[in-house]
VOKOLSE-601038 format. One line per 5 residues: number of its first residue (from 0); for each residue x, y, z negated of N, C-alpha, C. Coordinates in pm, whole numbers, plus 32768, in hexadecimal, padded with zeros to 4 digits. Layout:
REM residues N
NUM> X Y Z X Y Z X Y Z  ... .
REM end
This chain:
REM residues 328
0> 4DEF BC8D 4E7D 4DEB BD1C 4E5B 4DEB BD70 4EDA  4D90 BDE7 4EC6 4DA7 BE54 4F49 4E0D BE78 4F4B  4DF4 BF0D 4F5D 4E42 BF81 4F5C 4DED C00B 4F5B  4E4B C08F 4F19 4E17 C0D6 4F29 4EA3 C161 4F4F  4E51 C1D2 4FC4 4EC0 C1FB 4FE4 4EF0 C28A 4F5F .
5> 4F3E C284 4F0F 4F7A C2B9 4E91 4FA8 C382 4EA0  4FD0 C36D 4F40 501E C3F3 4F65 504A C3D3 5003  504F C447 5048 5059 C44C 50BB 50C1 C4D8 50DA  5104 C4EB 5158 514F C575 5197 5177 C583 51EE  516D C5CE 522C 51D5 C5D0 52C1 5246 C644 52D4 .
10> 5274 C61B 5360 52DB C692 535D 530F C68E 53E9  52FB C71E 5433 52E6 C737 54D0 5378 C73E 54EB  53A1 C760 5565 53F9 C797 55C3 5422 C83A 5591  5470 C88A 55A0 543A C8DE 55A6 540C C92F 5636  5420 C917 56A9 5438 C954 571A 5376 C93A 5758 .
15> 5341 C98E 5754 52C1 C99E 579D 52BA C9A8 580A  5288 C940 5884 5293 C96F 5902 51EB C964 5911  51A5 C9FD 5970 514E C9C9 59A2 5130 C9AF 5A3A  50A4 C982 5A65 5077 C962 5AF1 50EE C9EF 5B43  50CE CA68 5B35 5118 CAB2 5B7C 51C5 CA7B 5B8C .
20> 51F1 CA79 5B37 5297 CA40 5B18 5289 C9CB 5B8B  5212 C977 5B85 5220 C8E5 5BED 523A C945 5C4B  51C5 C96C 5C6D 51E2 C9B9 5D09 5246 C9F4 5D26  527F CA18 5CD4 5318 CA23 5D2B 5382 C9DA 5D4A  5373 C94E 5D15 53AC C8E8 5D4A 53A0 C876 5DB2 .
25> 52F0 C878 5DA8 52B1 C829 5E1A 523F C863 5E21  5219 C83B 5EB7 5194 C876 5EEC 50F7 C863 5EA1  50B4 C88E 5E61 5068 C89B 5E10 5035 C922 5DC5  4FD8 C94F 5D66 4FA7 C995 5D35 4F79 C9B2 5CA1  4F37 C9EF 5C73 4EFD C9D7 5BF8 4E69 C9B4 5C00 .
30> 4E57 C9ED 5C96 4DA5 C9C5 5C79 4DC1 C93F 5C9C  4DFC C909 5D35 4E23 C895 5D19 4E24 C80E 5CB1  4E83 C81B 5C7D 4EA0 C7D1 5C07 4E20 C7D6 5B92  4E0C C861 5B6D 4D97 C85C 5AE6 4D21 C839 5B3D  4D19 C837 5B95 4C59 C826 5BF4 4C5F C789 5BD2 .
35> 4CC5 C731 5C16 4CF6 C6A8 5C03 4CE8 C636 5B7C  4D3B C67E 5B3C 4D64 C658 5A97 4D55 C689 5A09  4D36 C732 5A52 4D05 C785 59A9 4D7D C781 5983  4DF3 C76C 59AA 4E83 C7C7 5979 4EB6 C84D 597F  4EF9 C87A 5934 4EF3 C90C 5946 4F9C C8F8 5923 .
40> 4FD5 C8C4 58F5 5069 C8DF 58BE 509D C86A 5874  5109 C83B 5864 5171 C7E9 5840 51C6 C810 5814  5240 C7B0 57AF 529C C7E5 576E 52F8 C755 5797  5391 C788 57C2 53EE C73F 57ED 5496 C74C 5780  54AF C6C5 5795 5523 C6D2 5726 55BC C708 577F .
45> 55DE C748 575A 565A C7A0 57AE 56D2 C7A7 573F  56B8 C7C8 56F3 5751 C7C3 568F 573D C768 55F3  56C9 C73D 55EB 5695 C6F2 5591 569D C63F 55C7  56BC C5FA 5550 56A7 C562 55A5 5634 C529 5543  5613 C4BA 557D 55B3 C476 556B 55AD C430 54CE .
50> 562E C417 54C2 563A C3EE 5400 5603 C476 53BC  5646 C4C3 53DF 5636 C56A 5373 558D C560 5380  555B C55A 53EC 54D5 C56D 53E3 5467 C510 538A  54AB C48F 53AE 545F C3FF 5386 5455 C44C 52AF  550D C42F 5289 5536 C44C 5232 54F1 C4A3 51DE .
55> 54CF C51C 51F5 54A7 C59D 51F8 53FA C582 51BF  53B1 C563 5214 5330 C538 5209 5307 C4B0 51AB  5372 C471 5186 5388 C405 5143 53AE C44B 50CA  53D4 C4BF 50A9 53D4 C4ED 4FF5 5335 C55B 4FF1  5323 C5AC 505F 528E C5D3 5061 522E C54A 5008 .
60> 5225 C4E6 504B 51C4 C488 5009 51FF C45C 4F95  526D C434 4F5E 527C C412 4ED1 524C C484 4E8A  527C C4E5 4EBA 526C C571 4E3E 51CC C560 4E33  5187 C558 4EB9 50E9 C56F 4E9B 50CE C4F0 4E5B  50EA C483 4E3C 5104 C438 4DF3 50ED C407 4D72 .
65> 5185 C479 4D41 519D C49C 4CAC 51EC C405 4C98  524D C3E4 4D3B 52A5 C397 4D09 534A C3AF 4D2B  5394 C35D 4D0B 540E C38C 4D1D 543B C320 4D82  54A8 C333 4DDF 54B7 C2BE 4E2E 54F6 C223 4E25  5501 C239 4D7B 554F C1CC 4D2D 54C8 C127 4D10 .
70> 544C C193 4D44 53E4 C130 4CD6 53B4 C107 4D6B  53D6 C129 4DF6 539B C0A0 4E4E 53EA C04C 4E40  53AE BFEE 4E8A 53B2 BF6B 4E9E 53E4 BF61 4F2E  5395 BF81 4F67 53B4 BF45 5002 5397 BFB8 5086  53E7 BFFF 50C4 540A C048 5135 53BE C00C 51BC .
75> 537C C023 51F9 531B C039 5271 5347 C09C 52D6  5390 C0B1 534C 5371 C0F5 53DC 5360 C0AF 543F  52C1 C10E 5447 52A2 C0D7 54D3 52D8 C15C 555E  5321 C103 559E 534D C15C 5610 538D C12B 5686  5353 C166 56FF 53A6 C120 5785 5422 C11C 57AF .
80> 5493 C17C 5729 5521 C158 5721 555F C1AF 56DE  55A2 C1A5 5691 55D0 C214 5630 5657 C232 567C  5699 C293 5620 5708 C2D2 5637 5775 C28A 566A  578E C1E5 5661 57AF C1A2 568D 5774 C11D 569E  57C4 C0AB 56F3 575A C00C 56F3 578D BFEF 56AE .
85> 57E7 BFCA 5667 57FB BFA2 55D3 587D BFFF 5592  588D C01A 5520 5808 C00A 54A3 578B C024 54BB  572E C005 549B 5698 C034 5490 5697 C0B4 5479  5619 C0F4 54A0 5600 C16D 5469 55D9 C16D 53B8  559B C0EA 53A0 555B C101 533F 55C8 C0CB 52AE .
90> 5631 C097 52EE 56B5 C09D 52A5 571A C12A 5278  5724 C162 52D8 5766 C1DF 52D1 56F4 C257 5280  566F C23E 5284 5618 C2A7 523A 564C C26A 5184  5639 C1CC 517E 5662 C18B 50DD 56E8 C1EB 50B2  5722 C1FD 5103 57CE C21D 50E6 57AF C2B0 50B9 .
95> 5777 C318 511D 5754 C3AE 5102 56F4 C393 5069  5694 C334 506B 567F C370 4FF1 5698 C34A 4F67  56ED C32C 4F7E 571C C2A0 4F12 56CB C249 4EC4  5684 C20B 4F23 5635 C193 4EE4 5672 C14C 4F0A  5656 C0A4 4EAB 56B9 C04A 4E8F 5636 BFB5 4EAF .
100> 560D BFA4 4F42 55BB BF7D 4F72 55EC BEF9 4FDC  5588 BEBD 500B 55A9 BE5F 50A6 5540 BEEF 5108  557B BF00 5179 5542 BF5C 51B2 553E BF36 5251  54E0 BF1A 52AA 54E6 BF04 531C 546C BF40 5381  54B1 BF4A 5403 546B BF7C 5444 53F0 BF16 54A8 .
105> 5372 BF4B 54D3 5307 BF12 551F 530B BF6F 5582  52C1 BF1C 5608 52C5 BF5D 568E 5241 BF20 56C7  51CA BF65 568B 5140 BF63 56D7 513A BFE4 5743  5186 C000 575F 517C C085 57A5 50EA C0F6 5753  5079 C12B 57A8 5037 C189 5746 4FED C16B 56EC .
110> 4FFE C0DA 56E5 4FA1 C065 567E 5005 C078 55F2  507B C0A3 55EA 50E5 C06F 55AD 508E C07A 550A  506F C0F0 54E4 5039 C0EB 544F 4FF0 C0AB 542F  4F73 C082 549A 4F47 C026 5477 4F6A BF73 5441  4FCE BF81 5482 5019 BEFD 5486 509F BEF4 5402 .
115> 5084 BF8E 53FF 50E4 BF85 5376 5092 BF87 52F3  5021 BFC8 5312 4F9D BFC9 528A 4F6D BF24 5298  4F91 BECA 52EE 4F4B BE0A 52E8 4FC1 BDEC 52AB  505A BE1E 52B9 50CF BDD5 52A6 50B9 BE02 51FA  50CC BE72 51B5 50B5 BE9F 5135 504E BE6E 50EB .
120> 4FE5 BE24 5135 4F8C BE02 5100 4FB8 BD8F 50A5  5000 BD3F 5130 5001 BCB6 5113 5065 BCAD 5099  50E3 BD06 50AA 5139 BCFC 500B 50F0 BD12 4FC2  5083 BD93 4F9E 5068 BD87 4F26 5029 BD44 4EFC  4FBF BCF8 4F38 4F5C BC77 4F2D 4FB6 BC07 4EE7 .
125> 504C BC19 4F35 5080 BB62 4F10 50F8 BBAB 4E78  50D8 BC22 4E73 511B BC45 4DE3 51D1 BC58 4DFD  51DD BC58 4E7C 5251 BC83 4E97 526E BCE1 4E90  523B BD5D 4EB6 5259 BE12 4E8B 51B3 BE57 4E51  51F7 BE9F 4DD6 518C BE9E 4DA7 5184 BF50 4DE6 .
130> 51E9 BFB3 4E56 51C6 C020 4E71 5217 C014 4EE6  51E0 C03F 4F5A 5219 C02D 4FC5 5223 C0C5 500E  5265 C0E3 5055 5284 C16B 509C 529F C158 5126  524F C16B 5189 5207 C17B 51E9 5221 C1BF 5249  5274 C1FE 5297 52A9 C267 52F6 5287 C231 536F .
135> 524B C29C 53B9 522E C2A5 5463 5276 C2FD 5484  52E3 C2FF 54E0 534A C352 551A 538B C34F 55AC  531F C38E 55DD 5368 C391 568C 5399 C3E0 56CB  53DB C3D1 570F 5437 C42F 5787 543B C3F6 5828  53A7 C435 5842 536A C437 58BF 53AA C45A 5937 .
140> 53D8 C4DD 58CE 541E C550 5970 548E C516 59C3  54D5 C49E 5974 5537 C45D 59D0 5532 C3F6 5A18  5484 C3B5 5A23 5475 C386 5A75 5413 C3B4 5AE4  5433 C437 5AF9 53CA C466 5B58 540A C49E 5C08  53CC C46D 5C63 5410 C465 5CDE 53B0 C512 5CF3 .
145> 542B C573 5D06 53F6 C60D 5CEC 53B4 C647 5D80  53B7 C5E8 5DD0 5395 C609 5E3F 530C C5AF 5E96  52C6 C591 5E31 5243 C4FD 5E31 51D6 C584 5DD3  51A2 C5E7 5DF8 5137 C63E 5D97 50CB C5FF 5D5F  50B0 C543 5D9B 5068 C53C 5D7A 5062 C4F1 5CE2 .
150> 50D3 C508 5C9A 510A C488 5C14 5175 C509 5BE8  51E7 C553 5C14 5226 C5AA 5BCA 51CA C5EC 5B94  5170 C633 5B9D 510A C6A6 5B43 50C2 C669 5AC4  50DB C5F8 5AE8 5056 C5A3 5A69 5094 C58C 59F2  5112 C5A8 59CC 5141 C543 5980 5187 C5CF 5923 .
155> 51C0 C59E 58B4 51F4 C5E5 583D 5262 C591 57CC  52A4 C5DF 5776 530F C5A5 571C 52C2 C598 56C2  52EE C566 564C 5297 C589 55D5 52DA C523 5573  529F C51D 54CF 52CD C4A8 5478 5269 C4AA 5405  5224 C455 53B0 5193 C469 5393 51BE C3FC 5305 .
160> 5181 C3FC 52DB 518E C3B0 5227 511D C360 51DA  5107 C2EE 519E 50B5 C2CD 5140 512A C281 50C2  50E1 C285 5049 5141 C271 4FEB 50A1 C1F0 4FDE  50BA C168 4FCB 505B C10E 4FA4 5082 C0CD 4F02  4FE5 C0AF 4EDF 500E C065 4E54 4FA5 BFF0 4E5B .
165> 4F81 BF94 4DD1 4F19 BF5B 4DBC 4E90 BFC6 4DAF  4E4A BF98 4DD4 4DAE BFB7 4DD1 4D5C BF68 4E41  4CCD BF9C 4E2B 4C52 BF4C 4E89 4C42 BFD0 4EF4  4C94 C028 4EF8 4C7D C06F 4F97 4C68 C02F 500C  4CCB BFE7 502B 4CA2 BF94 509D 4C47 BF3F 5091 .
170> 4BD3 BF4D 50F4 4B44 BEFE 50D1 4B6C BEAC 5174  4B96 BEC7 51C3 4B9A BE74 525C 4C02 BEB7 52B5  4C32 BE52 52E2 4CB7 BE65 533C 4CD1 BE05 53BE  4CC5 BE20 5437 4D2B BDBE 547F 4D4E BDFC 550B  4DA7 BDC2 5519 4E0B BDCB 558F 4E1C BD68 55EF .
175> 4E2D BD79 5680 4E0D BD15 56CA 4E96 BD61 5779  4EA8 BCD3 57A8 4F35 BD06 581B 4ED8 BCCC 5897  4EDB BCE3 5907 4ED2 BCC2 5994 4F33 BCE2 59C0  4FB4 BC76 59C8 5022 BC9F 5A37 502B BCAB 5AAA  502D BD19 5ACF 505C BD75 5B53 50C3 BDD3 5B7F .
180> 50E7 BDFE 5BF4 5136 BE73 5C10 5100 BEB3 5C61  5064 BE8B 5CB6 504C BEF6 5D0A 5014 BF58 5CDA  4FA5 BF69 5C82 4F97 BFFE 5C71 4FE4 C05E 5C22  5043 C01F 5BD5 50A8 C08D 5B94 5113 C068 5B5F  5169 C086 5B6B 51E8 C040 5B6C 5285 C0C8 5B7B .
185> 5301 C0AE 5B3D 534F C0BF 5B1F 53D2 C04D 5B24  53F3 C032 5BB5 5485 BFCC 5BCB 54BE BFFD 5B8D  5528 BF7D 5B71 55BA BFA8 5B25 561D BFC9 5B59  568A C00C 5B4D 56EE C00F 5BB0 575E BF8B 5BAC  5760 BF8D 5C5E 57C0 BED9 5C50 5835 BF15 5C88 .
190> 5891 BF2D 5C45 5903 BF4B 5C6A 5930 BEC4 5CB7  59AD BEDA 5D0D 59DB BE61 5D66 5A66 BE39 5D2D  5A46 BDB2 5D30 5AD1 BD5A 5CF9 5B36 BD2A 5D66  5BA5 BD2C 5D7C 5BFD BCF6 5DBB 5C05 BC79 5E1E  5B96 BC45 5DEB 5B8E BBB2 5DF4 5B0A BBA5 5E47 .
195> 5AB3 BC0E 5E5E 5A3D BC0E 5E8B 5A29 BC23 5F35  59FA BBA3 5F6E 5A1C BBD6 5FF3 59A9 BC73 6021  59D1 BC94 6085 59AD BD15 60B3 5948 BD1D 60FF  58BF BD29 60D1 5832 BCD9 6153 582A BD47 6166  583C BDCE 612E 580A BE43 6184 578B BE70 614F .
200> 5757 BE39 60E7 56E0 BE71 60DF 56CC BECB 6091  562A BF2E 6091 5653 BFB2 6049 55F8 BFA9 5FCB  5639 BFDA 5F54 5615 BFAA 5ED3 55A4 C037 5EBA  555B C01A 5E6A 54FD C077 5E23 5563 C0C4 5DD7  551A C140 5DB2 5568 C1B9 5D87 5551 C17C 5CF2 .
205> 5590 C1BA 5C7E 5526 C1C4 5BFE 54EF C202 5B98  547E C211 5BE8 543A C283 5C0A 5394 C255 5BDB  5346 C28A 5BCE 528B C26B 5BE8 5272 C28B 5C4C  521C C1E3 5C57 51F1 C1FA 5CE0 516E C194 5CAE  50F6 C1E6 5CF0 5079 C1E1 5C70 5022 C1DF 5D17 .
210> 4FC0 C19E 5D17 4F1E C188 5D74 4EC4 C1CF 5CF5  4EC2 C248 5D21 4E7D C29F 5CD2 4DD4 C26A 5CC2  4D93 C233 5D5C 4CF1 C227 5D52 4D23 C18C 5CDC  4D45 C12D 5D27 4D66 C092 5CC0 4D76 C0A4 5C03  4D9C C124 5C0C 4DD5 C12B 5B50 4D54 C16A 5B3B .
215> 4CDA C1D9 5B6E 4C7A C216 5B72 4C37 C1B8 5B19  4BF9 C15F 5BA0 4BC4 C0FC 5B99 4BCD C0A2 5B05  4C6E C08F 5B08 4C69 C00C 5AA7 4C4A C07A 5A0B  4C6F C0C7 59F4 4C79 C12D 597D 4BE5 C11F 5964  4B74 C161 59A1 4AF7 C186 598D 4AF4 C0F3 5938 .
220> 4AD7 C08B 59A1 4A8A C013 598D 4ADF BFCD 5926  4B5D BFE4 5906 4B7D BFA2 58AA 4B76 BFE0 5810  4B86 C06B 582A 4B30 C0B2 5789 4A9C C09D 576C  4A7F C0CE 57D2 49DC C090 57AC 4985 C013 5766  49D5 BFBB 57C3 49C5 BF29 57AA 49F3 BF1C 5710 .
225> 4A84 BF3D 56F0 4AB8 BF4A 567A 4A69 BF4C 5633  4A57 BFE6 5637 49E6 C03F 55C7 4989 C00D 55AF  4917 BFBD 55F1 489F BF65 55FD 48BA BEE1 558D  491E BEA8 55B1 4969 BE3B 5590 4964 BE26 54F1  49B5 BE7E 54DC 49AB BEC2 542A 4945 BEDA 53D8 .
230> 48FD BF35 5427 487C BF6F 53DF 4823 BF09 53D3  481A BEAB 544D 47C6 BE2C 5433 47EB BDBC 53A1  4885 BDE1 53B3 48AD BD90 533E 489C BDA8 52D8  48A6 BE32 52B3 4875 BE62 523A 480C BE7E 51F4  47A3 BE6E 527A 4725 BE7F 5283 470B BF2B 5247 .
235> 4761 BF6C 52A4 4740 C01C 5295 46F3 C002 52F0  46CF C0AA 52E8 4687 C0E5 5390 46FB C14B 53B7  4714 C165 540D 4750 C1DA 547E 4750 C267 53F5  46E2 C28D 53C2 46D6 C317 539A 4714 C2E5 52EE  4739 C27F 52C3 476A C27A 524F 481A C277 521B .
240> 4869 C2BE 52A5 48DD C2B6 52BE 48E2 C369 52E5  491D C36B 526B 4963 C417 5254 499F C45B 52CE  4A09 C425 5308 4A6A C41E 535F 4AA8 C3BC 53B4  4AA0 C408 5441 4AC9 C37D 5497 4B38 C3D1 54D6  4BBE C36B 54A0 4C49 C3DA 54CD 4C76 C368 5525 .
245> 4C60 C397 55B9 4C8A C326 5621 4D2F C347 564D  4D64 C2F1 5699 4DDE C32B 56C4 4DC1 C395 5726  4E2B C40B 570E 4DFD C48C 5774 4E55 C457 57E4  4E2B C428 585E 4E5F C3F9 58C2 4E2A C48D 5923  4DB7 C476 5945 4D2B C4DC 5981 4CD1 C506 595E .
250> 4CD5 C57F 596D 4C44 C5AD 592B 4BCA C58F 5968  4BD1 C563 5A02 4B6A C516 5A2B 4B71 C46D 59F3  4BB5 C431 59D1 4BA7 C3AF 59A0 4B81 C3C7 5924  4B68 C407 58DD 4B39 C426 584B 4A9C C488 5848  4A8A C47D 58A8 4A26 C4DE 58CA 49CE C464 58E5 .
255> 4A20 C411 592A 49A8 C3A2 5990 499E C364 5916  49EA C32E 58BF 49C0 C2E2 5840 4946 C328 57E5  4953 C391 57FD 490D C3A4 5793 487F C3CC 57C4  486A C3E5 585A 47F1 C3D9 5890 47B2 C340 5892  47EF C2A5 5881 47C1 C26E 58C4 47B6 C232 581E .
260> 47E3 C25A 57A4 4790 C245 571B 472F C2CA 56FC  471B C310 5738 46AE C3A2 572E 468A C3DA 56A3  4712 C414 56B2 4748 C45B 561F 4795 C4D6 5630  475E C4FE 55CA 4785 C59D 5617 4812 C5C9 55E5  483E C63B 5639 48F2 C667 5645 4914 C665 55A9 .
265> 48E9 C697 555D 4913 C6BC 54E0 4966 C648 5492  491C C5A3 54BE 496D C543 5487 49DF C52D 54AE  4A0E C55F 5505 4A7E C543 558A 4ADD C595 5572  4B35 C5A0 54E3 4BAD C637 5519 4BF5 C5F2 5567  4C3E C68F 55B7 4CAD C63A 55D4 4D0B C6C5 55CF .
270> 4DA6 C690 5611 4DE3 C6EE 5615 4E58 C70E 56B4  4E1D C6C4 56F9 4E67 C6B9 5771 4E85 C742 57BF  4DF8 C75B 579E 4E4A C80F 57E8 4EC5 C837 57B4  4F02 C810 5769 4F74 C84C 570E 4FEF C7FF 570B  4FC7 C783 571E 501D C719 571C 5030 C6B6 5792 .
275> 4FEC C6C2 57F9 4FEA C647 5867 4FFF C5CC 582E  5029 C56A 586D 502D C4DD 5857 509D C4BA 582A  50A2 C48D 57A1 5143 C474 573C 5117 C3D7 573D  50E7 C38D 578A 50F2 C2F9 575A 50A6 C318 56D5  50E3 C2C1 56B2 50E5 C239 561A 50C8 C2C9 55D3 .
280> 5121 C349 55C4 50DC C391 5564 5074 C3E3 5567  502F C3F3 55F1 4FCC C43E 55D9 4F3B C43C 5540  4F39 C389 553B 4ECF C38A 54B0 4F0B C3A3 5471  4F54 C39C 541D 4FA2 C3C5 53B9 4FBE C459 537A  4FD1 C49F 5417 4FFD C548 53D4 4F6E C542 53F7 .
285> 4EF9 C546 5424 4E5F C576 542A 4E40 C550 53A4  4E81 C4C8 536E 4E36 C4AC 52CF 4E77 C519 527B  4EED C549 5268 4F42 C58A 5211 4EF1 C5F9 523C  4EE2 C62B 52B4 4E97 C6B5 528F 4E21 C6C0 526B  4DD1 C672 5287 4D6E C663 523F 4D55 C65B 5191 .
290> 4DE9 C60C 5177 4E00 C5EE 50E2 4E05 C67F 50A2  4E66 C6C0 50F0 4EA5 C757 509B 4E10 C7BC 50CA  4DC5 C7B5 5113 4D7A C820 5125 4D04 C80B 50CA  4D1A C7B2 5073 4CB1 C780 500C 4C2A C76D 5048  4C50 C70E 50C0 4BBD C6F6 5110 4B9B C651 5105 .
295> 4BF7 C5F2 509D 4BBF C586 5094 4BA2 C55F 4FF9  4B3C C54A 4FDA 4AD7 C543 4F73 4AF1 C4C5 4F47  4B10 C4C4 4EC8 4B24 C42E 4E49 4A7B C3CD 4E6B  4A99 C362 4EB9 4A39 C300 4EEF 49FE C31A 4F4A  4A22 C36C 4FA6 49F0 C367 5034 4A39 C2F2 508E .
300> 49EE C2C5 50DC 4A1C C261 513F 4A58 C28A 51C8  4AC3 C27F 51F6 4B0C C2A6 526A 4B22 C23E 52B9  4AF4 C23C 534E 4B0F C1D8 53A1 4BB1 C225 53EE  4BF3 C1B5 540D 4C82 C1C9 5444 4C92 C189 54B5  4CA8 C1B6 552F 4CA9 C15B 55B0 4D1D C193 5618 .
305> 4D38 C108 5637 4DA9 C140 56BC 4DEB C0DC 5734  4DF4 C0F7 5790 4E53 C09D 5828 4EAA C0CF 5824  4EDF C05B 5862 4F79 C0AF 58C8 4FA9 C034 58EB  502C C066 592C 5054 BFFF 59B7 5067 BF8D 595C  5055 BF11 5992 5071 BE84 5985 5035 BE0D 59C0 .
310> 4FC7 BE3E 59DC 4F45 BE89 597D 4F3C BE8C 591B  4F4F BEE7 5891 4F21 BEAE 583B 4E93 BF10 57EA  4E48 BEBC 577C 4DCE BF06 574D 4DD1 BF13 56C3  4D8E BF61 566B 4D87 BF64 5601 4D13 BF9A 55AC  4CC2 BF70 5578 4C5E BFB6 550F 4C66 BFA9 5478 .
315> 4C67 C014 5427 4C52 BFE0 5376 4BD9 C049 536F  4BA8 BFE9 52EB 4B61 C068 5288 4BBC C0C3 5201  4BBB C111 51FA 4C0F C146 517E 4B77 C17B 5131  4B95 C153 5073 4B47 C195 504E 4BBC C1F9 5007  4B7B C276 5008 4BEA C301 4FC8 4C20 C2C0 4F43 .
320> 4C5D C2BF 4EFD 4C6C C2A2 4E63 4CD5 C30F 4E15  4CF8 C34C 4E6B 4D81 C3BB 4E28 4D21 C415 4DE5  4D31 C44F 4D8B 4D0C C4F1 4D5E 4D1D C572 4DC6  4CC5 C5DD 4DA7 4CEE C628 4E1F 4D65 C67E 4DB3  4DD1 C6A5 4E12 4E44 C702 4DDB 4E1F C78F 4E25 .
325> 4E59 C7E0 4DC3 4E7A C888 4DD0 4F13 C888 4E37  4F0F C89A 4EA4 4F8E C8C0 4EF0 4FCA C94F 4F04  4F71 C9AF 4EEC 4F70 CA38 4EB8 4F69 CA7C 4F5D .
REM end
């Protein structure tokens, strides 16, 4: 059995910072930054935590739904660390909403939904959850070294939603790792034990610390390739795919994708000017807004693509299957 995605939602920060706000913390600009990346502004979590948000965006998609949180099955966050390292994030969202679930968290870094839309797949295929709930929820801003302009400006909070069920939506999916740490990466912190002799050496912050041309590089060629990959499989063409919602990393890496399948802007939303780089949730809140602005059409085909550090990759096809809703 597929899947099909049932309801989707998100739910921001509230605190808006833009390119100007950077500049007053580190050396940089707005033409800067938007000439670069096509960012214009970000939203950071300051008195809000990362459950409330996950949580939050996690009853957005049941309600769009038309379910209650009693009738999943199985809890999904993908995220590079929740509110704490254990419990899970995606434990403490079960508790807020009182679903009565197994709930665990995944760590593809900006791959994460994707890797949570192969993991949902596979329960519902083997008849283990017959509705799964799906949360992408990151909190970027605390791993950002505020004095590096070239990785603090890019990045954003955010928490993003799919509510999954049975259906044939999913027509193609896969996910794929190249382990690495040089082009992007996030150490852990090693606190020192008693017992540890003293070599003196100096530990990485933890922090991002990203080879901006190396991730360029691997992003283009690995969406592309993706995208090719699929369509061959399905035996589409390029122009028979509604929407191509890539991860908003760059607006030049989404630009180069979509020059080097020669298809014009219109298939390509995105929303990065607004949002910078949330990881794992950027597809997710681009699908939800797309969902509520009544811009995805009952059987249109949506390609879904995304990297991030591990390396990791990801491509699906989604065919639409929800009804369009009135959000008023």
């Amino acid at each position: 059995m597929s899947l099909s995605v049932l309801g989707t939602g998100r739910r921001m920060p509230a605190l808006e910072i833009t390119n100007d706000d950077m500049a007053s913390v580190v050396e940089t600009s707005d033409e800067w930054i938007s000439a670069r990346t096509g960012i214009r502004g970000r939203r950071f979590i300051t008195n809000e935590d990362l459950t409330a948000l996950a949580a939050g965006a996690g009853r957005l998609a049941l309600e769009d739904a038309g379910l209650d949180a009693s009738e999943i099955d199985l809890i999904i966050c993908s995220t590079i660390q929740g509110d704490y390292i254990t419990p899970s994030l995606a434990n403490l969202v079960q508790r807020d909403l009182g679903a009565s679930c197994p709930a665990f968290d995944i760590n593809a870094a900006c791959c994460g939904f994707l890797y949570g839309l192969d993991a949902a797949h596979a329960y519902i295929g083997a008849g283990k959850a017959a509705r799964v709930l799906l949360i992408s929820a990151e909190h970027m801003s605390k791993f950002l070294d505020w004095t590096d302009r070239s990785t603090c400006v890019l990045f954003g909070d955010g928490a993003a939603a799919a509510v999954l069920g049975g259906g044939s939506g999913l027509r193609y999916i896969t996910v794929d790792s190249n382990g690495q740490t040089e082009s992007l990466r996030i150490p852990a912190h090693k606190p020192g034990i008693p017992f540890a002799r003293s070599g003196g050496e100096e530990r990485e912050k933890s922090v991002v610390y990203m080879n901006g041309q190396s991730v360029f590089k691997f992003a283009v060629s690995t969406c592309t390739d993706g995208i090719r990959r699929a369509l061959d499989t399905l035996k589409l063409t390029a122009g028979d795919i509604a929407h191509y919602i890539l991860h908003q990393a760059n607006g030049r890496i989404i630009d180069a994708v979509r020059r080097a399948l020669d298809l014009p802007e219109e298939k390509f939303p995105t929303n990065i000017r607004r949002t910078a780089n949330m990881s794992s949730v950027t597809i997710p809140c681009l699908l939800d807004e797309l969902n509520r602005a009544g811009r995805l059409k009952r059987g249109e085909r949506l390609v879904l693509s995304a990297f991030g550090a591990g390396l990791t990759a990801g491509t699906c096809v989604l065919e639409w299957q929800k009804e369009a809703v009135s959000y008023g």
